[in-house]
PDBQT receptor file of N, H, CA, C and O in Angstrom, charges set to zero:
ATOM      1  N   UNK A   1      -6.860 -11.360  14.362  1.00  0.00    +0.000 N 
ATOM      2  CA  UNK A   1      -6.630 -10.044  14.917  1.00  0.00    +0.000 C 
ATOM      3  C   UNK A   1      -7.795  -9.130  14.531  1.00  0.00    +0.000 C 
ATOM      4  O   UNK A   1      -8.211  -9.078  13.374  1.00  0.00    +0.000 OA
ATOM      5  N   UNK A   2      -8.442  -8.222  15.796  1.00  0.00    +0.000 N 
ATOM      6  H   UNK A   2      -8.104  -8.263  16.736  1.00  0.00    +0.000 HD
ATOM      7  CA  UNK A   2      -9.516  -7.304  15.086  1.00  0.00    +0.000 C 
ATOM      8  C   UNK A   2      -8.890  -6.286  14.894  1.00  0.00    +0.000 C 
ATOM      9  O   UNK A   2      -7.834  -6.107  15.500  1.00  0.00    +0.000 OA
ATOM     10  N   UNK A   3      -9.324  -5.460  14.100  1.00  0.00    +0.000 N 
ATOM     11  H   UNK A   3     -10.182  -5.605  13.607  1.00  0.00    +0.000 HD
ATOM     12  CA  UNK A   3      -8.838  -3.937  13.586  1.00  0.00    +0.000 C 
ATOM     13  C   UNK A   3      -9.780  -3.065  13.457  1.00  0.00    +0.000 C 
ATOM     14  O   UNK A   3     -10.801  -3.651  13.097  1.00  0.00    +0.000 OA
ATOM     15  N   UNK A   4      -9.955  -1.876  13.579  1.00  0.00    +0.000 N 
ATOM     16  H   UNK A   4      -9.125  -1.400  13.872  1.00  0.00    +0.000 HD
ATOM     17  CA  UNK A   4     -10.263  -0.858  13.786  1.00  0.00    +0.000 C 
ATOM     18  C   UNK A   4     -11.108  -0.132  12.256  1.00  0.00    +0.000 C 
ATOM     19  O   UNK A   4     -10.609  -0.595  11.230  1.00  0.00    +0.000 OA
ATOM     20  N   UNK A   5     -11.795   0.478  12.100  1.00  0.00    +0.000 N 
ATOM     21  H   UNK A   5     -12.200   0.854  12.934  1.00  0.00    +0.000 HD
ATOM     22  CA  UNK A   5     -12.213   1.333  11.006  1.00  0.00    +0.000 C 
ATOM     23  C   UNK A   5     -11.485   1.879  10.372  1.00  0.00    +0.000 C 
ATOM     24  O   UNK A   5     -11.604   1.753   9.153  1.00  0.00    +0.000 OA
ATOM     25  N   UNK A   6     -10.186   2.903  11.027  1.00  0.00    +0.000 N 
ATOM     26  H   UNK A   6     -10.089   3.005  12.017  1.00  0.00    +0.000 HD
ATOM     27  CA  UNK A   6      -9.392   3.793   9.925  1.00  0.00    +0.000 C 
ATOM     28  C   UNK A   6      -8.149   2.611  10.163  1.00  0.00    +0.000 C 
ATOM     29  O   UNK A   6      -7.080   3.192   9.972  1.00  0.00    +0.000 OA
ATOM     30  N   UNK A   7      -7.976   1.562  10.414  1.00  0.00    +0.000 N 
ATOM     31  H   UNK A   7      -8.843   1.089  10.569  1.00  0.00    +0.000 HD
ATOM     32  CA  UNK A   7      -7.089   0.284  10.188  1.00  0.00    +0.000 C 
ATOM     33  C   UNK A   7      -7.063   0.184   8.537  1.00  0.00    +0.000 C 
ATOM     34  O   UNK A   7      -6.252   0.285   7.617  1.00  0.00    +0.000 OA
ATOM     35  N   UNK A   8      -8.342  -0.056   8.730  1.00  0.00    +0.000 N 
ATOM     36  H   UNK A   8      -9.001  -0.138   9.478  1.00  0.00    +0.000 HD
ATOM     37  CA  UNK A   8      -9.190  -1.035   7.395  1.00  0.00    +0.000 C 
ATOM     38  C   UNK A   8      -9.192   0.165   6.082  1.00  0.00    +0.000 C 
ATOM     39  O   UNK A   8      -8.720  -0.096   4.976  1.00  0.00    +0.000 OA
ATOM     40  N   UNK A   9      -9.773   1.420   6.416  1.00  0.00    +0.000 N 
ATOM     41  H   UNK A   9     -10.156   1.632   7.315  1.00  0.00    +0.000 HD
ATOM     42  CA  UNK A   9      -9.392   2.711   6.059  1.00  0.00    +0.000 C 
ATOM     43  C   UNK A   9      -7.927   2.701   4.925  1.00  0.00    +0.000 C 
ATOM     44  O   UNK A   9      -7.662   2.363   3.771  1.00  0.00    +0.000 OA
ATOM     45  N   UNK A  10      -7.320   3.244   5.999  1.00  0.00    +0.000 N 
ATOM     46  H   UNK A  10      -7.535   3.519   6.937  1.00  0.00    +0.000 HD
ATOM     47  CA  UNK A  10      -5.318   3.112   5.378  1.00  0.00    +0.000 C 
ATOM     48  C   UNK A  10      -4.900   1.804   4.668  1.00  0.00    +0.000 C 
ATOM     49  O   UNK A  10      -3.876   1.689   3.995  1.00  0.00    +0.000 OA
ATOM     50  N   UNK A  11      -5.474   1.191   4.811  1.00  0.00    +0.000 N 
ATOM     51  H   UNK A  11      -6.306   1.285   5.358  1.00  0.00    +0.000 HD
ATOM     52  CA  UNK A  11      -4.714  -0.044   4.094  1.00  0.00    +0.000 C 
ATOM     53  C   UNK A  11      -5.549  -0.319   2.984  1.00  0.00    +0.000 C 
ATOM     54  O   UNK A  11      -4.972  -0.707   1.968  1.00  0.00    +0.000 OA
ATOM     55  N   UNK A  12      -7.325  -0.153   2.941  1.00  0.00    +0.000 N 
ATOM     56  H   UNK A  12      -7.794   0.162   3.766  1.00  0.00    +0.000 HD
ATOM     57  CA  UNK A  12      -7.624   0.022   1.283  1.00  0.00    +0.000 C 
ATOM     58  C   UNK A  12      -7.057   0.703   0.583  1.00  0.00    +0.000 C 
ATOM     59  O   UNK A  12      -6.573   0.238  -0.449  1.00  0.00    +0.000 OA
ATOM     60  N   UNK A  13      -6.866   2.643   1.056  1.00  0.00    +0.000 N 
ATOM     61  H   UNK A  13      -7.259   3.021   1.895  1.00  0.00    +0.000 HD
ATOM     62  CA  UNK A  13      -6.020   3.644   0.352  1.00  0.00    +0.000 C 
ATOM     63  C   UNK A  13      -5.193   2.582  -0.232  1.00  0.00    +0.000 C 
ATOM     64  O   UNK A  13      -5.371   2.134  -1.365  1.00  0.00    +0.000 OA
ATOM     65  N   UNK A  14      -4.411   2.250   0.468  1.00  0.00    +0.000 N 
ATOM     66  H   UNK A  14      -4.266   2.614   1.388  1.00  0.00    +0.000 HD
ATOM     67  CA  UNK A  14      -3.082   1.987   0.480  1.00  0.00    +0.000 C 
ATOM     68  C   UNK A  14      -2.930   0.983  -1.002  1.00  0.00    +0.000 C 
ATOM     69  O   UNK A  14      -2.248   1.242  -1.993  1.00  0.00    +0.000 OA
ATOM     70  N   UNK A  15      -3.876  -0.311  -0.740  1.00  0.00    +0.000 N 
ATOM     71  H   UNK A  15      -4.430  -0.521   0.066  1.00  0.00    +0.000 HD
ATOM     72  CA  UNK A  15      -4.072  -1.208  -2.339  1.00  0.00    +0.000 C 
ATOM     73  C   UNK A  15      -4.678  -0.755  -3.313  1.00  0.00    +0.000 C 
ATOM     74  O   UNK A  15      -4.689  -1.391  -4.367  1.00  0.00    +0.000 OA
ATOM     75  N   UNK A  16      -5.403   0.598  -3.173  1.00  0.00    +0.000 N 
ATOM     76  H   UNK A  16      -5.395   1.114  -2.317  1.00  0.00    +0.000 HD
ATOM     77  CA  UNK A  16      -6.073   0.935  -4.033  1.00  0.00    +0.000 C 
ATOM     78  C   UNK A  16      -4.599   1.404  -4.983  1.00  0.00    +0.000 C 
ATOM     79  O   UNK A  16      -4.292   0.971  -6.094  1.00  0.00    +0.000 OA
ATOM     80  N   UNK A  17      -3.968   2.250  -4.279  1.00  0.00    +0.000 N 
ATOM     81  H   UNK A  17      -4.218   2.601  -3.376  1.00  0.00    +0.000 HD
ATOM     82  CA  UNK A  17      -2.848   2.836  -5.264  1.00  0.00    +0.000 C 
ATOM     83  C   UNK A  17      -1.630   1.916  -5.538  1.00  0.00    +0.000 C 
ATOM     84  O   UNK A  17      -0.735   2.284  -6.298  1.00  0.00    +0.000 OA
ATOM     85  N   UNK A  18      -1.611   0.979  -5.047  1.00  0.00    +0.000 N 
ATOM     86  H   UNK A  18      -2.338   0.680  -4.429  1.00  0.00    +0.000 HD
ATOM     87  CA  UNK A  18      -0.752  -0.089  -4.920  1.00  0.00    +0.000 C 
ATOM     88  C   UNK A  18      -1.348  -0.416  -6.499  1.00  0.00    +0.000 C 
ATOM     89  O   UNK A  18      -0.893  -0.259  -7.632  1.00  0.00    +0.000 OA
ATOM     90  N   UNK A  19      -2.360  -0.846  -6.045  1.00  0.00    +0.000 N 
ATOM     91  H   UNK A  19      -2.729  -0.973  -5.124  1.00  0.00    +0.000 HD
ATOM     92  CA  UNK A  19      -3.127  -1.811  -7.490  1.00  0.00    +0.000 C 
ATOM     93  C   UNK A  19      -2.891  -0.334  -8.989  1.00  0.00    +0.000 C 
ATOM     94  O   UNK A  19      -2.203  -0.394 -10.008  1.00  0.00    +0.000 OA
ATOM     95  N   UNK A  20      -3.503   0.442  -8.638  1.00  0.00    +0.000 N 
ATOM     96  H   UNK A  20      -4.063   0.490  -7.810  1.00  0.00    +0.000 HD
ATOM     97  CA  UNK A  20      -3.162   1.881 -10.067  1.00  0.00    +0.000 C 
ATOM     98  C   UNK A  20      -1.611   1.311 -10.269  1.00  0.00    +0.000 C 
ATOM     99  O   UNK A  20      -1.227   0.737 -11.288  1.00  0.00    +0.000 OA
ATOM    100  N   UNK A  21      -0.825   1.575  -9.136  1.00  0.00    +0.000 N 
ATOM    101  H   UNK A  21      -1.137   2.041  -8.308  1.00  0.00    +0.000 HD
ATOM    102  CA  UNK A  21       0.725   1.144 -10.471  1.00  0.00    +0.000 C 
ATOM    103  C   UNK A  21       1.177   0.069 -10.840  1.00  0.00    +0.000 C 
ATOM    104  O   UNK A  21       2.185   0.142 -11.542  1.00  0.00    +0.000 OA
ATOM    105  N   UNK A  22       0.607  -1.365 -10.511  1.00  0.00    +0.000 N 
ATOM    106  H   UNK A  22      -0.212  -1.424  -9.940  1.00  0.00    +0.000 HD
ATOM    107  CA  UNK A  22       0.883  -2.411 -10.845  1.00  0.00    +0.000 C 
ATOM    108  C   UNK A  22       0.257  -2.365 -12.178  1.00  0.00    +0.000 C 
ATOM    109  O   UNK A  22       0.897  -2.787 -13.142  1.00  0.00    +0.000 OA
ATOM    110  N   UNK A  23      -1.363  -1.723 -12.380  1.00  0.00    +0.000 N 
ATOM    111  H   UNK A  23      -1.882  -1.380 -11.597  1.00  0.00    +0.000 HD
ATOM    112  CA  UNK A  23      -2.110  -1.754 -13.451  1.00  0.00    +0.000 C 
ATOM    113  C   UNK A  23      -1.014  -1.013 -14.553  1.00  0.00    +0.000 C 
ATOM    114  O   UNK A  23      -0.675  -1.720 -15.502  1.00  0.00    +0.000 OA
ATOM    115  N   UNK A  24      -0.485   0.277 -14.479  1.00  0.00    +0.000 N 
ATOM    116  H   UNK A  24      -0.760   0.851 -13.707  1.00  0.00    +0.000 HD
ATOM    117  CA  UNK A  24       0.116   1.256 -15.095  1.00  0.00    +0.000 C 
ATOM    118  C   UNK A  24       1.327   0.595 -15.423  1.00  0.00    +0.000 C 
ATOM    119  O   UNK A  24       1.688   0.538 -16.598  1.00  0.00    +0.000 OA
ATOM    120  N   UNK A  25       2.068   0.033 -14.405  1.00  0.00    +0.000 N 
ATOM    121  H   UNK A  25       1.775   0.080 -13.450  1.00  0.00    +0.000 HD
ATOM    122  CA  UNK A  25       3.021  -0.798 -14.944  1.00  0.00    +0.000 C 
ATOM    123  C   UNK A  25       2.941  -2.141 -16.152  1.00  0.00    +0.000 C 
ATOM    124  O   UNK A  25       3.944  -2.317 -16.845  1.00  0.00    +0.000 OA
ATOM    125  N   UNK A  26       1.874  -2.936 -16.329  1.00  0.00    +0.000 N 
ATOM    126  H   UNK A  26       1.060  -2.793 -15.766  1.00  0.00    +0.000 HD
ATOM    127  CA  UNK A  26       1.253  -3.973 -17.070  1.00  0.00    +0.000 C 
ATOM    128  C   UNK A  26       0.738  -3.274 -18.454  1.00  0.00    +0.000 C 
ATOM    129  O   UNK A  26       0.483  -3.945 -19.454  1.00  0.00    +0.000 OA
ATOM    130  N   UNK A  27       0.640  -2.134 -18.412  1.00  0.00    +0.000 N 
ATOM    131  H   UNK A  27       0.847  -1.589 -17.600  1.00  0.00    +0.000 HD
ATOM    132  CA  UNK A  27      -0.251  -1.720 -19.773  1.00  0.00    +0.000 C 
ATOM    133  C   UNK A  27       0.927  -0.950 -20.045  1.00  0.00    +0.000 C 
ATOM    134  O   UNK A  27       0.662  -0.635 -21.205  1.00  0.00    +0.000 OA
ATOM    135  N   UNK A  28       2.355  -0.270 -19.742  1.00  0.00    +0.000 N 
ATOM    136  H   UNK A  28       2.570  -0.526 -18.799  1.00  0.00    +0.000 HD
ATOM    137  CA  UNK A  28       3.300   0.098 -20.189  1.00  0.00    +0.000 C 
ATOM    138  C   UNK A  28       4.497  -0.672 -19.936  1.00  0.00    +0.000 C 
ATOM    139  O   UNK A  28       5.615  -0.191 -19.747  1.00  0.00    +0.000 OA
ATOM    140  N   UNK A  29       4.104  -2.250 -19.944  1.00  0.00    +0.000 N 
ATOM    141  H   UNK A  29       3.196  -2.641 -20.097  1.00  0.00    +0.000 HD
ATOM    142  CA  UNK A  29       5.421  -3.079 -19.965  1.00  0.00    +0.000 C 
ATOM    143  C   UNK A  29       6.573  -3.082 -20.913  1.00  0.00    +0.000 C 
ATOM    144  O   UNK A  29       6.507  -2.544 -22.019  1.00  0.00    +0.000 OA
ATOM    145  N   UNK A  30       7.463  -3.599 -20.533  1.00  0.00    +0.000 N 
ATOM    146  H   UNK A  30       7.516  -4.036 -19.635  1.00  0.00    +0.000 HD
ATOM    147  CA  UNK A  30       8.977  -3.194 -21.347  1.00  0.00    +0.000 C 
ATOM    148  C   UNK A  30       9.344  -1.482 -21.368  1.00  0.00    +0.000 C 
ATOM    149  O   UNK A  30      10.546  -1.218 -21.387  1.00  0.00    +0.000 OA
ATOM    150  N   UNK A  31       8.514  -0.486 -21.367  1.00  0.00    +0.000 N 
ATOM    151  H   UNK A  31       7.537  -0.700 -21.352  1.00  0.00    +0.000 HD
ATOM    152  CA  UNK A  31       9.530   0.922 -21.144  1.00  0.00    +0.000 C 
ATOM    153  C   UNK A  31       9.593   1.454 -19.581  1.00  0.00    +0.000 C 
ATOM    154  O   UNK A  31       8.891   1.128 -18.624  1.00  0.00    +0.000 OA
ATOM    155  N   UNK A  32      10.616   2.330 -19.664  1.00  0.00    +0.000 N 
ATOM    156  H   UNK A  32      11.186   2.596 -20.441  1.00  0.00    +0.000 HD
ATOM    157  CA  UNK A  32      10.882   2.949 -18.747  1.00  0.00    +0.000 C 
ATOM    158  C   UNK A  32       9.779   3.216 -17.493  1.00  0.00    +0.000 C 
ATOM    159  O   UNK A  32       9.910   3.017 -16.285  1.00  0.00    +0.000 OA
ATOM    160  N   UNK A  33       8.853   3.647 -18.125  1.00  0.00    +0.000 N 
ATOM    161  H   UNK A  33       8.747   3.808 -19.106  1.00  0.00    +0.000 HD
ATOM    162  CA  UNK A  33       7.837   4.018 -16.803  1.00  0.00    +0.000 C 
ATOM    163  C   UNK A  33       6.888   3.017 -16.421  1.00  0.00    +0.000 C 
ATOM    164  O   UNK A  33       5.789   3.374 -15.996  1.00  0.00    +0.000 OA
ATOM    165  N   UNK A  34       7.167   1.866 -16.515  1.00  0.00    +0.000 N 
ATOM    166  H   UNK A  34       8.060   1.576 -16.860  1.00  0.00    +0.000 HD
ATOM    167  CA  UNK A  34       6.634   0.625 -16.329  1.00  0.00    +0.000 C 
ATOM    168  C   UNK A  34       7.886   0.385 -14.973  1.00  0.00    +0.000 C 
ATOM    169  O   UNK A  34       7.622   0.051 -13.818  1.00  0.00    +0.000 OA
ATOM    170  N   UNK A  35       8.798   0.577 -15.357  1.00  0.00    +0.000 N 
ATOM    171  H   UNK A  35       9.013   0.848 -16.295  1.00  0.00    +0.000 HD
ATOM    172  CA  UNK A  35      10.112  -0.124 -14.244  1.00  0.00    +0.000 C 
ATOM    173  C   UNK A  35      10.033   0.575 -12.819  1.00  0.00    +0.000 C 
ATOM    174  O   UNK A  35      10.120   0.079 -11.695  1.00  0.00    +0.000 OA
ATOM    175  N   UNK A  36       9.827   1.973 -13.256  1.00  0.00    +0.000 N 
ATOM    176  H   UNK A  36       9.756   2.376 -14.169  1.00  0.00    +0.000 HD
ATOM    177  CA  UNK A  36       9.489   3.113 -12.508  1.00  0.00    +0.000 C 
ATOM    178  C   UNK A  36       8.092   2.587 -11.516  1.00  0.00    +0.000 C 
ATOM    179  O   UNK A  36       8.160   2.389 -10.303  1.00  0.00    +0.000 OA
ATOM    180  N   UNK A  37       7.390   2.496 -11.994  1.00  0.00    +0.000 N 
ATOM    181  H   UNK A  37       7.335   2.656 -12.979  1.00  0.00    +0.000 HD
ATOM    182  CA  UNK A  37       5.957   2.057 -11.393  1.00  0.00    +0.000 C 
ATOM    183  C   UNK A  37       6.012   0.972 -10.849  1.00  0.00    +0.000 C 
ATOM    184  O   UNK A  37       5.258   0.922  -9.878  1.00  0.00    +0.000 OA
ATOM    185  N   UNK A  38       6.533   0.126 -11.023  1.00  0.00    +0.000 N 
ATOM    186  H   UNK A  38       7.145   0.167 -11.812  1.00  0.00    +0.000 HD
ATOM    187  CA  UNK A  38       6.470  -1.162 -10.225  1.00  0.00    +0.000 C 
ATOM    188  C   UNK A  38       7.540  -1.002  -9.355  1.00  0.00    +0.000 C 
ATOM    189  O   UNK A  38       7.382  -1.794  -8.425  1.00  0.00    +0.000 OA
ATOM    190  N   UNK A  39       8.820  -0.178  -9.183  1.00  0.00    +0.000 N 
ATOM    191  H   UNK A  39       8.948   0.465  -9.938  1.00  0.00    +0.000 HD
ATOM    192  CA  UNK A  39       9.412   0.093  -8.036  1.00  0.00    +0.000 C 
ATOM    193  C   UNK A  39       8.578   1.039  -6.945  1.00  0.00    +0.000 C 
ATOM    194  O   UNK A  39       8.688   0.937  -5.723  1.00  0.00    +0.000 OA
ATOM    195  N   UNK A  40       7.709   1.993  -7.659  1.00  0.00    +0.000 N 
ATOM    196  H   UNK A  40       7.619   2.076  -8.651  1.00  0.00    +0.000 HD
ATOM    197  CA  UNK A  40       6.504   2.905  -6.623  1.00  0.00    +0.000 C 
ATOM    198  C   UNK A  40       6.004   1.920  -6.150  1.00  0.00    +0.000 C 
ATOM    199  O   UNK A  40       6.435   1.897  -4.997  1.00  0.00    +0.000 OA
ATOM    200  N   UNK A  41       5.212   0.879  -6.330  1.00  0.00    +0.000 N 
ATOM    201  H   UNK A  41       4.862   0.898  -7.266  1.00  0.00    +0.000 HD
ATOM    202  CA  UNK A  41       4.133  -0.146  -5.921  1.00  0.00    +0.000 C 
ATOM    203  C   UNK A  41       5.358  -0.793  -4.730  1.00  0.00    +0.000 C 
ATOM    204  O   UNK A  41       5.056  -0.644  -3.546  1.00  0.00    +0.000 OA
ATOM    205  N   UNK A  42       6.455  -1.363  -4.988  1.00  0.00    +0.000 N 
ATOM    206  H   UNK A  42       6.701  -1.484  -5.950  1.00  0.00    +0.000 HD
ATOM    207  CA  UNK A  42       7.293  -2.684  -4.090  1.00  0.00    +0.000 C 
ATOM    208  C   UNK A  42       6.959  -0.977  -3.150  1.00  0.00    +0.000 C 
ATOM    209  O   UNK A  42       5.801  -0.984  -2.734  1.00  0.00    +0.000 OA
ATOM    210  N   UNK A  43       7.687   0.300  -2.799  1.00  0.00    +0.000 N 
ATOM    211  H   UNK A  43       8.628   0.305  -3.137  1.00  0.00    +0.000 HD
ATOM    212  CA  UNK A  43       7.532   0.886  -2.162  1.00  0.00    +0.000 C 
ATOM    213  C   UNK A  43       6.518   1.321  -1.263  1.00  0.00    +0.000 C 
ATOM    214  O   UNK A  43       6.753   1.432  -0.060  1.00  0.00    +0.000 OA
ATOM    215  N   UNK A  44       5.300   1.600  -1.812  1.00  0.00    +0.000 N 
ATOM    216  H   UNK A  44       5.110   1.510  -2.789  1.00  0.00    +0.000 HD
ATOM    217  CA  UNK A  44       4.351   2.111  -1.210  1.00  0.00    +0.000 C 
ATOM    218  C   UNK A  44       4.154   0.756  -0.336  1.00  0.00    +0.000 C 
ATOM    219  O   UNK A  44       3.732   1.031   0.788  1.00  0.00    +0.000 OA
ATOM    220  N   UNK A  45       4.386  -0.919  -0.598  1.00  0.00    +0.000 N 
ATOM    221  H   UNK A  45       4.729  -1.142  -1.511  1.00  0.00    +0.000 HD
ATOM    222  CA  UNK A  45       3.996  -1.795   0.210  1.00  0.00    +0.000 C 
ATOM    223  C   UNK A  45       4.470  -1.531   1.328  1.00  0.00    +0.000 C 
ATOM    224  O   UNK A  45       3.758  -1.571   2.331  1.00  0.00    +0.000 OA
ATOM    225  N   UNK A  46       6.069  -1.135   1.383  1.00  0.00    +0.000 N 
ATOM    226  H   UNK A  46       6.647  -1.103   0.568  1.00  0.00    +0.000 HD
ATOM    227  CA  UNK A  46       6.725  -1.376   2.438  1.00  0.00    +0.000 C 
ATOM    228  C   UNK A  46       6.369  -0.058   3.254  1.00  0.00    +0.000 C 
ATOM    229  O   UNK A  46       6.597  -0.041   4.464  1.00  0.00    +0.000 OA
ATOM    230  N   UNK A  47       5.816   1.045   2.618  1.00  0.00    +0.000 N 
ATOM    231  H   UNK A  47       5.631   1.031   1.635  1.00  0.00    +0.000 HD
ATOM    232  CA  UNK A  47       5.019   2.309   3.542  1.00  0.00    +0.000 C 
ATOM    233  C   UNK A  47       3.800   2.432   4.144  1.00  0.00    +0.000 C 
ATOM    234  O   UNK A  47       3.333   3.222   4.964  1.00  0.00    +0.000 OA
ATOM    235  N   UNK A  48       3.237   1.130   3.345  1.00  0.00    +0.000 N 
ATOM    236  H   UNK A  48       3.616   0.488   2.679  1.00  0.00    +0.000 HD
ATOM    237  CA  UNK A  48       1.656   0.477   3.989  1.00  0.00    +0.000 C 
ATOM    238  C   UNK A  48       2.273  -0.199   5.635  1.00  0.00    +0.000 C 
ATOM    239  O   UNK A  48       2.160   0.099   6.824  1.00  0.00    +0.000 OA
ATOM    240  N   UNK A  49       3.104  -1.487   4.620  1.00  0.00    +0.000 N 
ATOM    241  H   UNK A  49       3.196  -1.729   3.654  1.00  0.00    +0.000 HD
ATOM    242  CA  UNK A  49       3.239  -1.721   6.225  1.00  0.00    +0.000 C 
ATOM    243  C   UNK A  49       3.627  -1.186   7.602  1.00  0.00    +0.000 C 
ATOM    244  O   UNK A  49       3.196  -1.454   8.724  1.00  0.00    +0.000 OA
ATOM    245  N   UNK A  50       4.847  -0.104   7.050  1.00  0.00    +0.000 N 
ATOM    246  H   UNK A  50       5.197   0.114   6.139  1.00  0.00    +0.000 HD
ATOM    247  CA  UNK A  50       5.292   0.634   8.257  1.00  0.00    +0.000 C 
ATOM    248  C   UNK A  50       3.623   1.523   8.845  1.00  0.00    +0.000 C 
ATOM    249  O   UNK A  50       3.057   1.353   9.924  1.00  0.00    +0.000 OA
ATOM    250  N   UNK A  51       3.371   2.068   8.165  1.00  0.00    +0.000 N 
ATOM    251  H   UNK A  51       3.831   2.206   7.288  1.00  0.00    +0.000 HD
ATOM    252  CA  UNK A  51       2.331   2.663   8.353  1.00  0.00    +0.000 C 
ATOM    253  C   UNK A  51       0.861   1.894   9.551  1.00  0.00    +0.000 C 
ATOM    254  O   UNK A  51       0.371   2.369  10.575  1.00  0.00    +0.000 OA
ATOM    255  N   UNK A  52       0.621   0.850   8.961  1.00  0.00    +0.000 N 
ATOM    256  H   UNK A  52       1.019   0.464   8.129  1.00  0.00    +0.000 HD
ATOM    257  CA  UNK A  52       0.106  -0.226   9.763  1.00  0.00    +0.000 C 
ATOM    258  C   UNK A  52       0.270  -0.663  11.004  1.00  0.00    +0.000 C 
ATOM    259  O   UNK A  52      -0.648  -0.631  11.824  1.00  0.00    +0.000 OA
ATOM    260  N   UNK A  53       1.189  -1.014  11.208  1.00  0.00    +0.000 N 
ATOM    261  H   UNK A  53       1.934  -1.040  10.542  1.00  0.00    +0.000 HD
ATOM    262  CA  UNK A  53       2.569  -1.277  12.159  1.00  0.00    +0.000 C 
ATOM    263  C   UNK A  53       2.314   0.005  13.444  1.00  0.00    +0.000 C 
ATOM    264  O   UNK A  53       2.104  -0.251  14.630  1.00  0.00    +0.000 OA
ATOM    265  N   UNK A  54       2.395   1.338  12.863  1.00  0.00    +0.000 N 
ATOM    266  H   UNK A  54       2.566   1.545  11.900  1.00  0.00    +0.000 HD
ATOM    267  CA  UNK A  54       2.593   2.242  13.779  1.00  0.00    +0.000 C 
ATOM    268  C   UNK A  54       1.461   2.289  14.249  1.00  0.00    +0.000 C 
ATOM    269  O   UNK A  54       1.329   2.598  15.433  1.00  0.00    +0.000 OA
ATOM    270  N   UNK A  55       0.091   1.928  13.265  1.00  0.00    +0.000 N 
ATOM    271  H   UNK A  55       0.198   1.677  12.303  1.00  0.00    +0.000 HD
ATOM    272  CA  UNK A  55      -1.340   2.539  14.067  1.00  0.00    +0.000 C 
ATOM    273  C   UNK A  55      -1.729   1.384  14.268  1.00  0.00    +0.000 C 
ATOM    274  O   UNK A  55      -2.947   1.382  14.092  1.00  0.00    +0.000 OA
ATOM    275  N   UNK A  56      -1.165  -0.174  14.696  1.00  0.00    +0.000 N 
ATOM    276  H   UNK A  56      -0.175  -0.171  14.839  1.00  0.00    +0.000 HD
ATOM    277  CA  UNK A  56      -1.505  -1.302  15.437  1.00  0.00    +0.000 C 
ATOM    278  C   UNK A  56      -0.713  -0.869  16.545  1.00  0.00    +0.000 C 
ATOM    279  O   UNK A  56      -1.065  -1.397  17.600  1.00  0.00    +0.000 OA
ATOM    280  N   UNK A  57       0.195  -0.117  16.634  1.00  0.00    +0.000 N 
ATOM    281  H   UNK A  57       0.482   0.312  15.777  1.00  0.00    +0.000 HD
ATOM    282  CA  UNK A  57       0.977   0.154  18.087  1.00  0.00    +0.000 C 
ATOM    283  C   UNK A  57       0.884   1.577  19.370  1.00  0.00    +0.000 C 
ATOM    284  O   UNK A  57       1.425   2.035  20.377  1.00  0.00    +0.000 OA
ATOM    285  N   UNK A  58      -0.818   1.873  17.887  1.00  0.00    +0.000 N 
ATOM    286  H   UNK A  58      -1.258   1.501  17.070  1.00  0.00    +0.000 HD
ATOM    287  CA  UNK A  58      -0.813   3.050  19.554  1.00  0.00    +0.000 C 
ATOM    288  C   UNK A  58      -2.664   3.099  19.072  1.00  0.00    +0.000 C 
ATOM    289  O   UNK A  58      -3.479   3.988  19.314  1.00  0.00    +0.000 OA
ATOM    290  N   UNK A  59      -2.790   2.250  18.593  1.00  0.00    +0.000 N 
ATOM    291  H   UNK A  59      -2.128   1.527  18.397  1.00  0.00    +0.000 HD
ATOM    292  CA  UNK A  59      -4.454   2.305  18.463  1.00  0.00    +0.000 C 
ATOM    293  C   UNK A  59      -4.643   1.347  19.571  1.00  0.00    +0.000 C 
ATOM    294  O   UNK A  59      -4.045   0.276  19.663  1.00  0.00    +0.000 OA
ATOM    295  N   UNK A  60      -5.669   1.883  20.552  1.00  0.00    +0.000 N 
ATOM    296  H   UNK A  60      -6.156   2.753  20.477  1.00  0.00    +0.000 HD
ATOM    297  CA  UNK A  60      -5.983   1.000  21.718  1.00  0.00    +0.000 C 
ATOM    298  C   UNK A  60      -7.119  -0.229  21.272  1.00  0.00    +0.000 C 
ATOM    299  O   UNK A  60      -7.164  -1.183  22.049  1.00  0.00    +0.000 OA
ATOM    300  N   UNK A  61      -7.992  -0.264  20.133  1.00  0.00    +0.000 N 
ATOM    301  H   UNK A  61      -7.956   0.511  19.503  1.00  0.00    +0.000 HD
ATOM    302  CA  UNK A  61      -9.016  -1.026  19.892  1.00  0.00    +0.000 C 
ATOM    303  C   UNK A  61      -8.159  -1.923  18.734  1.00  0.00    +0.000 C 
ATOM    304  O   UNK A  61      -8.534  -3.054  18.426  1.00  0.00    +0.000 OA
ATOM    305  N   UNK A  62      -7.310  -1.470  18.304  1.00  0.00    +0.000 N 
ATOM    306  H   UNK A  62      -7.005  -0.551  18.555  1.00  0.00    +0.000 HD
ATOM    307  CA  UNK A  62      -6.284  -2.651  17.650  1.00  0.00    +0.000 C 
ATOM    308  C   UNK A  62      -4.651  -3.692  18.159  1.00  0.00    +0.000 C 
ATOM    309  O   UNK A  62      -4.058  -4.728  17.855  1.00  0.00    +0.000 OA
ATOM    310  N   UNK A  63      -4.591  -2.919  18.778  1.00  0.00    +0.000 N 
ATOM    311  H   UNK A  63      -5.072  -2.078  19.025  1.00  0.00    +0.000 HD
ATOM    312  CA  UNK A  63      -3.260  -3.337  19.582  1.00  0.00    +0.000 C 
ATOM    313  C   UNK A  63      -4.130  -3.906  20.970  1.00  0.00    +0.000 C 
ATOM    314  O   UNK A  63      -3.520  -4.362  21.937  1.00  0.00    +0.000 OA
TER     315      UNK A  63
């Protein structure tokens, strides 16, 4: 599939902060804001993808 510039764009954002709370979660494992952070990260995936999803479905050079 080809994709577009701000495709490629949104979805680095997207692992860049993905990756900060997995990191944040690993260096504060076992407390509270470790549990916290790695539920932000499962989240933000599933807001990447929706996100993705919508601008593969009305971007004309990706869809």
């Amino acid at each position: 599939m080809r994709t577009c510039h701000q495709f490629n764009t949104v979805r680095a954002e997207y692992e860049r902060e993905i990756g900060f709370m997995l990191a944040h979660s690993k260096r504060h494992e076992g407390r509270p804001a470790a549990k916290s952070s790695a539920k932000q990260a499962a989240s933000t995936k599933q807001r990447m993808a929706r996100a993705l999803n919508s601008h593969v479905g009305s971007c004309p050079e990706c869809g």
